[in-house]
C-alpha positions in Angstrom: 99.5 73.1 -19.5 98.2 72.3 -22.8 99.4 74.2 -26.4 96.9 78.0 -26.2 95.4 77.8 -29.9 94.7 81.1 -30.3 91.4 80.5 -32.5 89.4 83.0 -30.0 91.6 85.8 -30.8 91.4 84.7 -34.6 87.5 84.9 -33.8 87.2 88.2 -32.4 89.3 90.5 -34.1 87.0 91.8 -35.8 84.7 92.5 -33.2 85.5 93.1 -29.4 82.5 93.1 -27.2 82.4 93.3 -23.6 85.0 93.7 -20.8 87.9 91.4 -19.9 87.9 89.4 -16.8 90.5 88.2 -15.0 89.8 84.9 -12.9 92.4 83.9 -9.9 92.0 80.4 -8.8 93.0 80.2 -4.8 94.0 76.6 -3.8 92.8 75.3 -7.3 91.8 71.0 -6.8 93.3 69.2 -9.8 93.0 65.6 -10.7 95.3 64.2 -12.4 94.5 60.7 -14.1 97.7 58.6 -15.8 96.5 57.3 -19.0 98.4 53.8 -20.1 96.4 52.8 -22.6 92.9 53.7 -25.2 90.9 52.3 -22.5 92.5 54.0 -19.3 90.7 57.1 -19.8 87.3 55.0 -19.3 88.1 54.0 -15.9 85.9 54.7 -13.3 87.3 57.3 -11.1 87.4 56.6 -6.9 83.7 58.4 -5.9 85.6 59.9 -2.8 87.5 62.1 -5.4 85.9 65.4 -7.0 83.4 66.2 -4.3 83.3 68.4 -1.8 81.1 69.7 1.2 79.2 71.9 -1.2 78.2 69.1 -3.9 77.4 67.1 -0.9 75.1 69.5 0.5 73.3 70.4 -2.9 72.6 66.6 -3.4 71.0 66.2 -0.3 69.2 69.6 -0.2 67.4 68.8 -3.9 66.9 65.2 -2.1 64.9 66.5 0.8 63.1 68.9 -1.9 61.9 65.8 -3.7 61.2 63.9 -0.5 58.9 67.0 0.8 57.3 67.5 -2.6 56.5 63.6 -2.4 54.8 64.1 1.0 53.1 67.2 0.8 51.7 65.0 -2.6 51.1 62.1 -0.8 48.9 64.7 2.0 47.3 66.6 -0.3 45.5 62.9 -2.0 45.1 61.4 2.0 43.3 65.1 2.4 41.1 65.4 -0.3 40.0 61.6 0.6 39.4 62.8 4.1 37.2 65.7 2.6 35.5 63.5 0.3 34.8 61.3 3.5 33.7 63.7 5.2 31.2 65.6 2.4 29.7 62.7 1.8 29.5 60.6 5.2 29.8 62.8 8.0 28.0 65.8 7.4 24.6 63.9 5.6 22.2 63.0 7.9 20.9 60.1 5.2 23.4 58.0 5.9 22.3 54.6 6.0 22.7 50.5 5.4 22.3 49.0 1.8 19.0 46.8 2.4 19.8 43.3 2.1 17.5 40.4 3.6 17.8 38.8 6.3 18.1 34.8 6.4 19.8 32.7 3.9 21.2 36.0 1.4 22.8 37.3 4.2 24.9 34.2 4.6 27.8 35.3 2.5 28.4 38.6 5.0 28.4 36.6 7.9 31.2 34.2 6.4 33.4 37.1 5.3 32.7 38.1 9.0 34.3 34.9 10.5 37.4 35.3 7.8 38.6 38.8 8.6 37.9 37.9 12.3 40.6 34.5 11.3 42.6 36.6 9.2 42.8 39.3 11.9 43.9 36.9 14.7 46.5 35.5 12.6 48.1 38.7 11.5 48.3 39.4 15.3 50.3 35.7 15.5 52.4 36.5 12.7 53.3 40.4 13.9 54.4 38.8 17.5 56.4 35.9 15.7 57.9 38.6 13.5 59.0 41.3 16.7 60.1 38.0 18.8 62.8 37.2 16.1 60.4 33.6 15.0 60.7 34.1 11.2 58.6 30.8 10.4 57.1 33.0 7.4 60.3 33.0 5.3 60.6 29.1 6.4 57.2 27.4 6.2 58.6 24.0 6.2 60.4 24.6 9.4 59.7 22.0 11.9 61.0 22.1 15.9 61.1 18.3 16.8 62.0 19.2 20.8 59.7 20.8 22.3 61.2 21.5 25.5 63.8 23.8 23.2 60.5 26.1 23.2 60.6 28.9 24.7 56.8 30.0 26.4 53.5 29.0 25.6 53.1 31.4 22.7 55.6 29.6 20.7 54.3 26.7 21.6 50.8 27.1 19.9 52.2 29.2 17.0 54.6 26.2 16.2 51.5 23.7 16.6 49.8 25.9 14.1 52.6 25.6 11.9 52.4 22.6 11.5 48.4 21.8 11.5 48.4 24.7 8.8 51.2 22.7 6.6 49.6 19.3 7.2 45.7 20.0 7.0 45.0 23.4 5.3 47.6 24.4 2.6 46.1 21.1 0.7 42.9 22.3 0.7 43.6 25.8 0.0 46.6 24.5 -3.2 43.5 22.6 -4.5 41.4 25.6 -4.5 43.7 28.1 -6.2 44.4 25.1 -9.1 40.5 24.7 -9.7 40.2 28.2 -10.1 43.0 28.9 -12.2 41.7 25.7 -14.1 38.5 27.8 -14.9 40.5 31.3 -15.0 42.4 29.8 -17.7 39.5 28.3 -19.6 37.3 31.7 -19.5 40.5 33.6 -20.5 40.5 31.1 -23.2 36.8 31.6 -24.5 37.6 35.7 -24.2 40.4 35.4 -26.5 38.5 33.1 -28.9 35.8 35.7 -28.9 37.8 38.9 -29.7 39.7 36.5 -32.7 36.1 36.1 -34.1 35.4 40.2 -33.8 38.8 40.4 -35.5 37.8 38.2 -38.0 34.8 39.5 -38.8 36.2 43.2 -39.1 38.6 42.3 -41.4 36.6 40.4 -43.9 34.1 43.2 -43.0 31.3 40.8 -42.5 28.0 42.9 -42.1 24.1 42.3 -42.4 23.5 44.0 -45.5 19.8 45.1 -47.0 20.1 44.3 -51.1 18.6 46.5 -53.3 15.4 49.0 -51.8 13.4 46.8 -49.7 10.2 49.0 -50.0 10.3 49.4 -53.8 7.2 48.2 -55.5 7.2 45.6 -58.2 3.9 46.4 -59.3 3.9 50.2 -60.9 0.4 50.5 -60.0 0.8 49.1 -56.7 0.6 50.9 -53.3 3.4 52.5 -51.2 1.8 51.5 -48.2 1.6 47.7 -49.0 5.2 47.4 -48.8 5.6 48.3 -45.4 5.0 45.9 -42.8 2.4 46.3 -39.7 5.0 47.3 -37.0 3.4 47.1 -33.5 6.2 49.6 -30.6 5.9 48.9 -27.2 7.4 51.0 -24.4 6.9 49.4 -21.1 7.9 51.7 -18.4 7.3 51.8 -14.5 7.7 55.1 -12.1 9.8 56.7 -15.1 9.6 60.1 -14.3 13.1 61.5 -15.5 12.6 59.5 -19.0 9.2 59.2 -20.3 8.4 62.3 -21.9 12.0 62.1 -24.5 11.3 58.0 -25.2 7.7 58.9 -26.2 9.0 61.9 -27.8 11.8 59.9 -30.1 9.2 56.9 -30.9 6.6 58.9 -32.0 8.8 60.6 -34.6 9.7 57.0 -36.3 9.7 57.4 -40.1 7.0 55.3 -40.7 3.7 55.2 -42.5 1.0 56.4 -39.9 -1.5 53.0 -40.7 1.6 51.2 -40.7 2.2 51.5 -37.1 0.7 51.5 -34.0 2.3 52.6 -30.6 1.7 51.3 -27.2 2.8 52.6 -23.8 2.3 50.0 -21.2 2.6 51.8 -18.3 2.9 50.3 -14.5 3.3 53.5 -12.7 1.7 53.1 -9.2 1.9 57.2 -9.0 -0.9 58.6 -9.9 1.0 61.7 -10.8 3.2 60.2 -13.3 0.2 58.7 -14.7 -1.2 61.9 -15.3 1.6 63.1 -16.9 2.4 60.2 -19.0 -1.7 60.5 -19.9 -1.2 64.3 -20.9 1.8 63.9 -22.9 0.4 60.7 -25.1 -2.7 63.0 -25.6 -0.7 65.8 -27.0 0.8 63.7 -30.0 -2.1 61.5 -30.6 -3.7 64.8 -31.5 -0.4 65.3 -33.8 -1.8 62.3 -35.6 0.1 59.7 -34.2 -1.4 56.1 -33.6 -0.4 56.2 -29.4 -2.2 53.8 -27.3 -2.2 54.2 -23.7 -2.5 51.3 -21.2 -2.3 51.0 -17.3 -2.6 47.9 -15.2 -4.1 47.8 -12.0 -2.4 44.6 -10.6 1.5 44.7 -11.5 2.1 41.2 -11.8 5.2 39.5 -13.7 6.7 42.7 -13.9 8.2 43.8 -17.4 7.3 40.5 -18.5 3.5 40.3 -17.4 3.2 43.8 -18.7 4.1 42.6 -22.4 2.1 39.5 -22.1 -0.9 42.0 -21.1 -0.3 43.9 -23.8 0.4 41.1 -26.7 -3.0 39.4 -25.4 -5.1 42.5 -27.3 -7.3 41.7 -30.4 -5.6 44.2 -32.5 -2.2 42.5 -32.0 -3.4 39.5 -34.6 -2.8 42.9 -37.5 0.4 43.3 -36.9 3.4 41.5 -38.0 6.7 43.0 -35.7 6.7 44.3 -32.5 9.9 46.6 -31.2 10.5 47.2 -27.9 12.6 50.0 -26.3 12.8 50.2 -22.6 11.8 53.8 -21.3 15.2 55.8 -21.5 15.7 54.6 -25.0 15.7 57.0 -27.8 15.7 55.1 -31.2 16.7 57.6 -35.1 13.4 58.5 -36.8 15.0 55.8 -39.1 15.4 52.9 -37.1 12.8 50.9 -38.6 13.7 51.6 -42.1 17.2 50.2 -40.9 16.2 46.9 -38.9 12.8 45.5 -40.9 13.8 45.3 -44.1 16.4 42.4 -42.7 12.9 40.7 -42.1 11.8 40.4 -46.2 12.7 37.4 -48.0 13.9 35.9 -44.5 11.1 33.6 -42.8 13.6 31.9 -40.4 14.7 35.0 -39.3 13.0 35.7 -35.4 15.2 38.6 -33.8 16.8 41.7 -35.2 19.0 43.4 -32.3 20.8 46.8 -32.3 23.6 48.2 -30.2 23.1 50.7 -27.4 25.0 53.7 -27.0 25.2 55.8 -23.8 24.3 59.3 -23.3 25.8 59.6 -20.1 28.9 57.3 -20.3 31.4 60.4 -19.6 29.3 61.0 -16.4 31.7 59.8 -14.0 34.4 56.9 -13.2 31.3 54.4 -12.7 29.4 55.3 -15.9 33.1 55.0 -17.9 33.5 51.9 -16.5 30.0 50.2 -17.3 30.8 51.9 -20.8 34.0 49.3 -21.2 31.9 46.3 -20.3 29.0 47.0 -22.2 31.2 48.3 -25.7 32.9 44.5 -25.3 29.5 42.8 -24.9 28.0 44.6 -28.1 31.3 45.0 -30.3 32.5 41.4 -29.2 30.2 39.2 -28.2 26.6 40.1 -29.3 28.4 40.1 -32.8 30.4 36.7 -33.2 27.3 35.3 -31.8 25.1 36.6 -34.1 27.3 36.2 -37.3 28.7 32.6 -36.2 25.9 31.0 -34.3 22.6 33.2 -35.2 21.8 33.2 -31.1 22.4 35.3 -28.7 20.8 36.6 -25.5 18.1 39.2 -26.3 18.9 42.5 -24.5 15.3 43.4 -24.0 15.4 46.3 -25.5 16.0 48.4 -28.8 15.6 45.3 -31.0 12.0 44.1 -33.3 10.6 40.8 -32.7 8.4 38.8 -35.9 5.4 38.1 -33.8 5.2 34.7 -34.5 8.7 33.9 -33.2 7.4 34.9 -30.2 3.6 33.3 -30.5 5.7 30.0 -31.3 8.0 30.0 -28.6 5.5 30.7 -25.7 5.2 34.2 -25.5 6.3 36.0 -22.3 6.5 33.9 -18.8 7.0 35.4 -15.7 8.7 32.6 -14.3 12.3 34.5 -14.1 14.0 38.4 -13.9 14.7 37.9 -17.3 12.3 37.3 -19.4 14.4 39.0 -22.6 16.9 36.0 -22.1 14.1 33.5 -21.4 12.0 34.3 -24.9 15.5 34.1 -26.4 16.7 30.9 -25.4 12.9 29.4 -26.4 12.9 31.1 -29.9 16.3 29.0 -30.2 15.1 25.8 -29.5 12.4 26.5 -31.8 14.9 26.9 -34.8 13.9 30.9 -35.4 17.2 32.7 -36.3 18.7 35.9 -34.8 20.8 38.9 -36.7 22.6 41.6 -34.8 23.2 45.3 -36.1 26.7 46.7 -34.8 26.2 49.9 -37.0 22.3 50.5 -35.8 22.7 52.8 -32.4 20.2 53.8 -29.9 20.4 56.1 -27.1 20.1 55.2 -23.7 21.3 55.9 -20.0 23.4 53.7 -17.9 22.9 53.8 -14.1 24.8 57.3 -12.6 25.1 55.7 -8.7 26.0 52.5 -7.3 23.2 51.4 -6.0 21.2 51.9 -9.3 23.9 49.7 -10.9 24.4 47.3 -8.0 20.6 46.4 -8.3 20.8 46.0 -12.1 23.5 43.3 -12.1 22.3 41.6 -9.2 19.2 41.0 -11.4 21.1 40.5 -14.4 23.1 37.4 -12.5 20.5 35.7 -10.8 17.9 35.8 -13.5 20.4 33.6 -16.2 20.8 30.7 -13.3 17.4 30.9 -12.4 16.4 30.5 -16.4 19.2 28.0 -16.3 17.5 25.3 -13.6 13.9 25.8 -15.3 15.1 25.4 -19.5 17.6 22.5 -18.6 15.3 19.6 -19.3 14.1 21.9 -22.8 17.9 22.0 -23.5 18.4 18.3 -23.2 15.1 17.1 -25.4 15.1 19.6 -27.5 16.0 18.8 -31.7 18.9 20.7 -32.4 22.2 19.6 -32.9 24.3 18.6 -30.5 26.9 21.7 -30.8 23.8 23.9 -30.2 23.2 22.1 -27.2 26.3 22.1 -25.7 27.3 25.8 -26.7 23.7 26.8 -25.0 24.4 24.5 -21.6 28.5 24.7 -21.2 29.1 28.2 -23.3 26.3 30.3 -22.6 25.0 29.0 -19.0 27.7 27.1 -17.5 30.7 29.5 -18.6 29.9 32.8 -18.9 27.2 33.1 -16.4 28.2 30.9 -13.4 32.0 30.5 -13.8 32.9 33.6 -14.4 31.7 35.2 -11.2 32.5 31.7 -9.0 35.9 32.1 -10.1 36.4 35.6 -10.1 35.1 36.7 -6.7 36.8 32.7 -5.5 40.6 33.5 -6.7 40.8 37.1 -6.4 38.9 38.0 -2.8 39.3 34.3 -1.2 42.1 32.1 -2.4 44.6 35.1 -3.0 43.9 36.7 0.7 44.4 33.0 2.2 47.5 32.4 0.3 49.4 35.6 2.7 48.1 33.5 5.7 49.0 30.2 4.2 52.0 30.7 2.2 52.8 26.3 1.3 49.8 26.9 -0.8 51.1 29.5 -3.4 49.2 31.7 -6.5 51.7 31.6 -9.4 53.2 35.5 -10.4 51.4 35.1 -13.8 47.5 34.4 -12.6 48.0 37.3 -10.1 49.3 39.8 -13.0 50.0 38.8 -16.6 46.6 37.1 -17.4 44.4 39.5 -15.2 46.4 42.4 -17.2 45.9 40.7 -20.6 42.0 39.8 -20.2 41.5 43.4 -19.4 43.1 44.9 -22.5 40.9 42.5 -24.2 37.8 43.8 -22.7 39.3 47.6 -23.3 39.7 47.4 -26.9 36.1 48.1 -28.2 36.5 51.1 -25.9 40.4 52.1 -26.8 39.2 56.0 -25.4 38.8 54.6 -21.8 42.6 52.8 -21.8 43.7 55.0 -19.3 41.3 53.5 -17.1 42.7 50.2 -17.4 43.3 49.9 -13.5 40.4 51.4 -11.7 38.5 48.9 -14.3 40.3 45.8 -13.1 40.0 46.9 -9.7 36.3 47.5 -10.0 35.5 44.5 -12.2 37.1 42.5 -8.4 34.9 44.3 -6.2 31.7 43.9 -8.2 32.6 39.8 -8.3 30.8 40.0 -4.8 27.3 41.4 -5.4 27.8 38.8 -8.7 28.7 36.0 -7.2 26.1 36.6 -4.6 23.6 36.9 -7.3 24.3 33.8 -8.8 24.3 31.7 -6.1 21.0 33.0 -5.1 19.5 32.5 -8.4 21.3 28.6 -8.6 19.7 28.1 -5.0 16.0 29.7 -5.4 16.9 32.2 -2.5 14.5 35.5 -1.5 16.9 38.1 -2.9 16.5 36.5 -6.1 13.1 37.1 -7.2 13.5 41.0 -6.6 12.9 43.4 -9.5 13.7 46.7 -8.4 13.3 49.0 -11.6 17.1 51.1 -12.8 16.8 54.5 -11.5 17.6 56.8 -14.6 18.6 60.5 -14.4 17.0 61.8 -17.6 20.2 62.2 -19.4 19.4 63.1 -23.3 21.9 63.9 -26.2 22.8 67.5 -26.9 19.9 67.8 -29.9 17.1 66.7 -27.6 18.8 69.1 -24.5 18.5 72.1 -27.4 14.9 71.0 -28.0 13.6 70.6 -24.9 15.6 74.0 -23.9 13.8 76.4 -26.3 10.8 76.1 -25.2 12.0 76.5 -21.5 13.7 79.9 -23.0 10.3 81.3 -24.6 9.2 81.1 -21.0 12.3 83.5 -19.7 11.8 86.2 -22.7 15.2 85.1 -24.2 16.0 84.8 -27.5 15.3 81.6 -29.2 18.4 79.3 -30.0 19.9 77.7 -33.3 21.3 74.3 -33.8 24.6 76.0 -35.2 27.1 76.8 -32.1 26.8 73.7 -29.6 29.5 75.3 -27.0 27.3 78.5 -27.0 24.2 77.0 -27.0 25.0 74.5 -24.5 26.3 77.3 -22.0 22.9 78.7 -23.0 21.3 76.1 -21.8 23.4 75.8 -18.9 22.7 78.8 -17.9 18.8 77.8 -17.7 19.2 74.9 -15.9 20.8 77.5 -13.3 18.1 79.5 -13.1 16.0 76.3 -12.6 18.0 75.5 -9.5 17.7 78.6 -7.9 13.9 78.9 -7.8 13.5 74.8 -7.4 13.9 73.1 -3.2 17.3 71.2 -3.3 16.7 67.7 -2.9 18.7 65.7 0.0 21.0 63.2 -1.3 22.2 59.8 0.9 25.0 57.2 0.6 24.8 53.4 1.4 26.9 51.5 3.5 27.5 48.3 1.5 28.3 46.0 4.5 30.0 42.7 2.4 32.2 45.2 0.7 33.6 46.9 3.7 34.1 43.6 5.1 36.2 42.5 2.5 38.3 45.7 2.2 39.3 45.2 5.7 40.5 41.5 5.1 42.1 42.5 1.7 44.0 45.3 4.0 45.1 42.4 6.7 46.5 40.1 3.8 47.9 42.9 2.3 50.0 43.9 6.4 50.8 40.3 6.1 52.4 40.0 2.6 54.3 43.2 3.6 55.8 41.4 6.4 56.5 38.6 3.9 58.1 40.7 1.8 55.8 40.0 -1.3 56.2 43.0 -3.8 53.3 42.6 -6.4 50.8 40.5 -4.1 51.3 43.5 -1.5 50.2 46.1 -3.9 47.4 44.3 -5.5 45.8 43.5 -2.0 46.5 47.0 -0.8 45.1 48.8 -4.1 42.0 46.4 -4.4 41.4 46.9 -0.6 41.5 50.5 -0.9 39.3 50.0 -4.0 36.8 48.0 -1.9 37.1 50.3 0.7 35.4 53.2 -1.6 33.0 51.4 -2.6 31.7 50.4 0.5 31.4 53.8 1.7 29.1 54.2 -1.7 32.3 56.8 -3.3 31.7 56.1 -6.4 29.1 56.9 -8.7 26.8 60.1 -7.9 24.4 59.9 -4.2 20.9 58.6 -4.2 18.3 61.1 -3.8 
């Protein structure tokens, strides 16, 4: 044994605490190691030695403990699915099919029918190959020259297939996957020069700044009033039940001289109710002394865009220099004219002033967080290195002022597309008039709470630019400005970012990568299926760094909305039915906390409670809460319904089958993409995402 130093006893001489205890070691296991040299004592020691039946058991005991805990996990997520399934599906009565028309739009289900029906026979081929002991799939190239060492018809036809598949459709399918990565790579491109020019412009801190007070007088004895420009505010609105009352609300409180402006609410309700509403409320503040016009159309033609022409074709628009428009869920600042016109003095080239939206309700749920991402990298990014490189950029058609005669010059507002904000934009260009976006300048607004409310809204928002596209192409070509103009309009603007984009996207990721499992000579390099998807969404991310841990469900997402996109924009490219359709956003009536706090103490003068401050927001908030409780109770509960989107379902199902047959190929990353994004088309189909329709 080794030399007892007897520093313990040294230690506690002092002191003695406790009692002693006398440990006898029966059959004591020793291992004794022989140590040659300063490394021997580092050698690894035979694993059969040290262990015994106990350690052996322990290990596996806390192994099955992390096994079961895995599983009853793994159950507890399968169950809550099931439950959310079955909430949601099974026991609503108001289930029913996402309308889509019948003919020529409904061409793109009926080919996704005829691939998962191809991909499902195949599957079936390569699960009997892989049982029989065939494995062709690890050996593409494999060729049996003698056919009479086949064994049974099966192989016969499956060895045939081999080689018409190597032969006549790999080719085709290898050129398909290079022309999209071609164009995945050159969009990827364009992102990353866009988010160098938001870089760029942050750190040089390049801004649209107002010199000086742009109202100040010259003239001592001058008036006040002749400094501000006539300003002309439009709200066109249709149906908008949830929304009316807090846009008229928030426009009517603009910090403005009263004979300075002059509000108009075009409305193109077909409800006589909500007429009488919207009627009763523009009463009540044009007896406040606010200048509120109210206007109805009998015939809704044009849409939005025949309701501003009706409205800019009135005798008293000649007195007025600016228009702004905000759509009906918009809430502008009581200063956001003193914050976007004065841009306007000293300026005459200047056509457009646009301002950012923010969202209300972008914490709703997943769908409104992700619609927050793209919409925070299409303000932040490219709205702004448009607008401080280029001076053009698509109009949003809403919360921005127009000069009147930009709009006069460049042909007013046509009905000839879905959208028309684009359309007056693109004119205004060719015309020379300039454009200036406002990062810092914020307005409220709603983004659509269900699917179907947002499905809608980009199906019009695809189909409208390549609609626009076929009609302004001659208008591009002869027009005078430079060539760069031209060709950043046609091959930037169009071309690029609103047919490639969703050709390739819904092409490479739901078509070529699916094929590529059946068809493995034709292969999808490692990097186009992960490294460059991964770094184009961090790019997108960044204006929204809060919603990073989101990064997945948003890729995933962004995949399964590249069908009703691409579907879009081949209907708008083609002139088909679906793309004339202009079903107006439903909106929930979301409002920020200050306008919940107003509207709520009236609604408490009516229950006898005390009246609320503006101090507490938790309190008041549960106040309010508390209210809306109330409300519930005495109101009818409304029925809610899913959709069954059939195209999506269709494609989860074929994502699933490519994702069975990389599995049996043994392909790690492909595997898990196909089987997340098929689960992720999955939910979508069955309308999980997003609140219910009502």
């Amino acid at each position: 044994m080794a030399p007892r130093l007897n520093f313990s006893d040294w230690w506690g001489k002092d002191k003695q605490r406790g009692t002693p205890v006398i440990v006898k070691m029966e059959n004591p296991n020793f291992s004794i190691v022989e140590i040659d040299g300063p490394d021997a004592a580092f050698k690894p020691i035979e694993k059969s030695r040290g262990k015994n039946a106990k350690q052996v058991t322990w290990v596996l005991l806390l192994k099955a403990n992390q096994a079961v805990g895995c599983v009853a996990w793994l159950a507890t997520i399968l169950w809550s699915f099931i439950g959310t399934i079955k909430n949601r599906l099974i026991l609503r009565k108001g289930v029913s099919l996402a309308s889509e028309k019948l003919g020529k739009s409904n061409l793109l289900f009926r080919i996704i029918k005829v691939c998962l029906g191809v991909s499902l026979v195949m599957l079936a081929f390569e699960v009997i190959a892989y049982f029989k002991g065939w494995h062709y799939f690890q050996n593409p190239n494999l060729y049996i020259p003698h056919t009479s060492d086949v064994l049974g018809l099966f192989h016969i036809i499956y060895v045939a297939w081999l080689d018409f598949r190597a032969d006549y459709i790999a080719p085709a399918v290898q050129k398909l996957s290079t022309f999209c990565t071609v164009l995945f790579l050159i969009q990827s491109l364009d992102r990353l020069v866009l988010c160098l020019g938001c870089f760029y412009i942050k750190c040089k801190k390049i801004n649209p700044r107002i010199e000086g007070d742009p109202f100040k007088s010259d003239d001592l004895e001058g008036s006040n009033n002749s400094y501000y420009p006539m300003v002309l505010v439009q709200i066109p609105m249709c149906n908008e039940k949830e929304v009316y009352e807090m846009s008229i609300s928030a426009v009517c409180q603009l910090d403005w001289p009263k004979d300075c402006l002059l509000i108009q609410i075009l409305d193109d309700s077909d409800n006589e109710c909500i007429q009488e509403l919207i009627k009763s409320e523009v009463a009540k503040w044009n007896q406040k002394g606010v200048n509120i016009i109210y206007r109805h159309r009998l015939v809704r033609t044009g849409y939005k865009a025949g309701n501003l022409k009706s409205a800019m074709s009135c005798d008293y628009v000649k007195d007025y220099e600016f228009v702004a428009i905000f759509d009906a869920d918009f809430q502008p600042t009581p200063d956001f004219l003193k914050q976007t016109v004065p841009h306007f003095k000293d300026n005459p080239e200047l056509g457009l002033v646009q301002t950012r939206w923010a969202f209300v309700n972008k914490d709703e749920n997943l769908l409104t967080r992700l619609q927050n991402i793209n919409l925070c990298f299409h303000f932040e990014v490219e709205q702004q290195v448009n607008g401080v490189f280029l001076n053009f950029f698509g109009f949003n058609g809403t919360a921005g002022i127009w000069r009147i005669k930009a709009l006069e010059e460049s042909g007013g507002w046509l009905e000839r597309t879905t959208v028309e904000d684009m359309d007056i934009a693109v004119r205004a260009h060719l015309n020379g008039w300039k454009f200036i976006y406002l990062n810092d300048v914020r307005v409220l607004c709603e983004v659509p709470e269900s699917f179907e409310a947002y499905r809608k809204q980009q199906h019009r928002w695809h189909s409208g630019p390549m609609q626009l596209f076929r009609v302004c192409l001659p208008a591009i070509v002869s027009s005078k400005i430079s060539i760069w103009k031209k060709a950043n309009l046609i091959l930037l603007f169009f071309l690029l970012r609103k047919l490639i984009l969703p050709f390739y996207s819904f092409t490479l990721f739901c078509v070529v990568l699916p094929l590529t499992m059946f068809i493995p000579e034709a292969e999808l390099p490692f990097w186009v299926v992960c490294y460059i998807p991964i770094l184009m969404t961090l790019l997108n991310i960044l204006p929204a760094p809060k919603s990073i841990p989101f990064i997945a469900p948003y890729l995933l997402f962004e995949n399964t909305m590249s069908v009703t996109k691409f579907n879009a924009m081949v209907s708008g490219l083609f002139q088909l039915g679906s793309s004339y359709e202009w079903v107006v956003t439903k909106k929930a009536g979301r409002s920020s906390e200050s306008d919940l706090l107003a509207a709520a103490e009236k609604d408490l003068k009516a229950f006898g409670a005390p009246q609320i401050s503006r101090g507490a927001s938790e309190s008041e908030l549960s106040e309010l809460n508390r209210l809306n409780k109330q409300k519930d109770e005495t109101s009818t509960p409304v029925k809610k319904s899913n959709k069954i989107y059939r195209k999506e379902l269709a494609l989860a199902f074929l994502l699933l089958t490519a994702s069975a047959r990389s599995l049996l190929s043994a392909h790690g990353l492909h595997f898990y993409f196909l089987l997340f994004q098929g689960v992720t088309f999955l939910l979508v189909g069955l309308d999980l995402i997003g609140e219910q329709i009502s």
